[in-house]
C-alpha positions in Angstrom: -26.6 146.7 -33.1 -24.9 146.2 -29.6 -24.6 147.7 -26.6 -21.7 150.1 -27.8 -22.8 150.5 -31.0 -26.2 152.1 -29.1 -23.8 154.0 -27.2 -21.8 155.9 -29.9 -25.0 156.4 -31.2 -26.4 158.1 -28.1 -23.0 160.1 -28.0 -22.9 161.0 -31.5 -26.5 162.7 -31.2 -25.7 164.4 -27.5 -22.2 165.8 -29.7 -24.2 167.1 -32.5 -26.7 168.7 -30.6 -24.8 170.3 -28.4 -22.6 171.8 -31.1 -25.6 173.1 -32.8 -27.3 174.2 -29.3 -30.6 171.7 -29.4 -32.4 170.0 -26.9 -33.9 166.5 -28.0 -37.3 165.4 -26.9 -38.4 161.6 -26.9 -42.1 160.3 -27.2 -41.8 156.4 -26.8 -44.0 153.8 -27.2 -43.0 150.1 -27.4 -39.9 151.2 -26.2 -41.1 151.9 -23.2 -38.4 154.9 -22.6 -35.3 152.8 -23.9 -34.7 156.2 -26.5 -34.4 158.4 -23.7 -32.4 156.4 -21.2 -29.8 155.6 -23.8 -29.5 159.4 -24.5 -29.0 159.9 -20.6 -26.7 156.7 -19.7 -24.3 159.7 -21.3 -22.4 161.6 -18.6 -23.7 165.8 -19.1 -26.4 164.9 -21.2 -29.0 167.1 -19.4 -27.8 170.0 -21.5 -29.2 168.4 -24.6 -32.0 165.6 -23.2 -35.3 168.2 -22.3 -37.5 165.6 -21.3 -39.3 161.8 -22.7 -43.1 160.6 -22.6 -43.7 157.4 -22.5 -47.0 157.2 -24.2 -48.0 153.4 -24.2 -51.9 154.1 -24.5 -54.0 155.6 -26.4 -55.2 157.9 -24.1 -51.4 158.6 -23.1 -50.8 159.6 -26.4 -53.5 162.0 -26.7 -53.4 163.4 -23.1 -49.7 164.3 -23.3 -48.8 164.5 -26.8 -52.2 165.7 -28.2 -52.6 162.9 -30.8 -55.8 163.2 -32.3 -58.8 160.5 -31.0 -59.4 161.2 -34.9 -56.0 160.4 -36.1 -55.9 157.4 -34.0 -59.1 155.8 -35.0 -58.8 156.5 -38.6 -54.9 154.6 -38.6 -54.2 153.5 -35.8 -51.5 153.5 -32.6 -49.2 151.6 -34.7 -48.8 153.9 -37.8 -46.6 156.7 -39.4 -49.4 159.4 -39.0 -49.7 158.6 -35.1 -45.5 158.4 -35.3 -45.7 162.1 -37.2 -48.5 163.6 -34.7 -46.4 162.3 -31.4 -42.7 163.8 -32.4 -45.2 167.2 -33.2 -47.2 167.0 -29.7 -43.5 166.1 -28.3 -42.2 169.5 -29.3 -45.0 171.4 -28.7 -45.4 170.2 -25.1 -41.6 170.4 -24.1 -38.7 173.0 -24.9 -36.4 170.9 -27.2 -36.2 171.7 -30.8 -35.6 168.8 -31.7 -38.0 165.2 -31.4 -38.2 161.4 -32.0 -40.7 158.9 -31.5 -41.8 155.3 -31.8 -44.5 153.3 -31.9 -44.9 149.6 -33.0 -45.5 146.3 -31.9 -42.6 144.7 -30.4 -44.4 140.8 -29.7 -44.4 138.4 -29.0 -48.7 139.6 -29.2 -50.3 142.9 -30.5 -50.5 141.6 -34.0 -53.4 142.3 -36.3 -54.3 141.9 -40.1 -51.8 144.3 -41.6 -49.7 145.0 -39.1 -47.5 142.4 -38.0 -45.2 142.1 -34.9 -42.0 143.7 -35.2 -44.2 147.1 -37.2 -42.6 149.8 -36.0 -43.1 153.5 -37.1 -40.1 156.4 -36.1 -41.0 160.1 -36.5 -38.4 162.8 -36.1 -39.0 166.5 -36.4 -36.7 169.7 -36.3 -38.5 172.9 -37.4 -40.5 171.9 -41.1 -38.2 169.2 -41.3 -40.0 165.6 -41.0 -38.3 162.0 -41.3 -40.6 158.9 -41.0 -39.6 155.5 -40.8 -41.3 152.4 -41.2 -39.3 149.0 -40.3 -40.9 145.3 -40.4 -37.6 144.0 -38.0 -39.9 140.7 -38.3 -40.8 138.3 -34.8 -37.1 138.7 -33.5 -38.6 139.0 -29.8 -39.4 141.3 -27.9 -36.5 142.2 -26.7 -34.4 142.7 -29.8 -37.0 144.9 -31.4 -37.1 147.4 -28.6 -33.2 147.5 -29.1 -33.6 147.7 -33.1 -35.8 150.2 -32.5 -33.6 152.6 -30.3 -31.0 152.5 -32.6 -33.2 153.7 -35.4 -34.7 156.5 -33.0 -30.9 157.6 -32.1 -30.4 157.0 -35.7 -32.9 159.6 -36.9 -32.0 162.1 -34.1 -28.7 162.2 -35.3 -29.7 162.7 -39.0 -31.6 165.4 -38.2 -29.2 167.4 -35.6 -26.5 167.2 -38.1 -28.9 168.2 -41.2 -28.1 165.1 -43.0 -31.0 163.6 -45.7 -31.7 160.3 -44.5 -29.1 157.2 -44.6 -29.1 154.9 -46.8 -32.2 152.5 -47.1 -34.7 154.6 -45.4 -38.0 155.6 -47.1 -39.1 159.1 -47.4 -41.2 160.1 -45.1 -45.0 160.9 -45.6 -47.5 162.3 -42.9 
């Protein structure tokens, strides 16, 4: 998607929350924050953006999100349980009601047996509601798989905040 496309996205999301008085929360990974800082490029959007951790360790991830050590040796940084357990420690560690968060492998290292570059898992979470994502964007560099990846994150937000199943093509979520 480009730049604009990222943009009505991120507007889209701050309109729906805001009619439906929620505050977002982002817990980033390999995108390093990108989530967040396309949410608030948006002119007023601190009456909907609470707050974003950028978790890129391990011990990030458990320090400010309370991931489980367990939960992390048992599947790994790089899968949907971590994804699940960081939008959850997201909310519970911030005001919003709403939460997003990623974590993958955007290259052009970090590979392993099983999960390849361009793995990337999405969480979002509003009340009992759960959406996880898995995408495989493939070794499109590192750069375009951050961007892939913010556009699924605002995707996901916005699917939520406007109490929509998930769009076409997406798996159902497991935790």
């Amino acid at each position: 998607m480009s730049d604009t496309s990222t943009e009505r996205l991120a507007t889209d999301v701050l309109a729906a929350c805001r009619a439906r008085g929620l505050m977002t929360v982002t817990a980033e990974s390999c995108t390093g924050g990108l989530v967040s800082a396309a949410l608030t490029a948006i002119a007023g959007s601190s009456d909907v953006v609470d707050r974003g951790f950028v978790t890129y360790t391990n011990a990030a991830k458990q320090e400010m999100l309370g991931v489980q050590e367990a939960t992390l040796a048992a599947h790994g940084a790089v899968s949907a349980e971590t994804a699940a357990a960081m939008a959850a420690g997201a909310l519970a560690n911030s005001r919003a009601q709403i939460s997003v968060s990623v974590t993958g492998i955007a290259g052009p290292g970090g590979a392993t047996p099983g999960k390849p570059v361009g793995l990337v898992h999405f969480a979002a979470r509003r009340g009992d509601r759960l959406l996880l994502r898995e995408e495989r964007f493939g070794a499109i560099g590192r750069d375009a798989v951050r961007a892939a990846s913010v556009d699924v994150a605002l995707g996901l937000l916005l699917a939520l905040a406007t109490d929509r199943d998930q769009a076409a093509g997406e798996a159902p979520g497991r935790p």
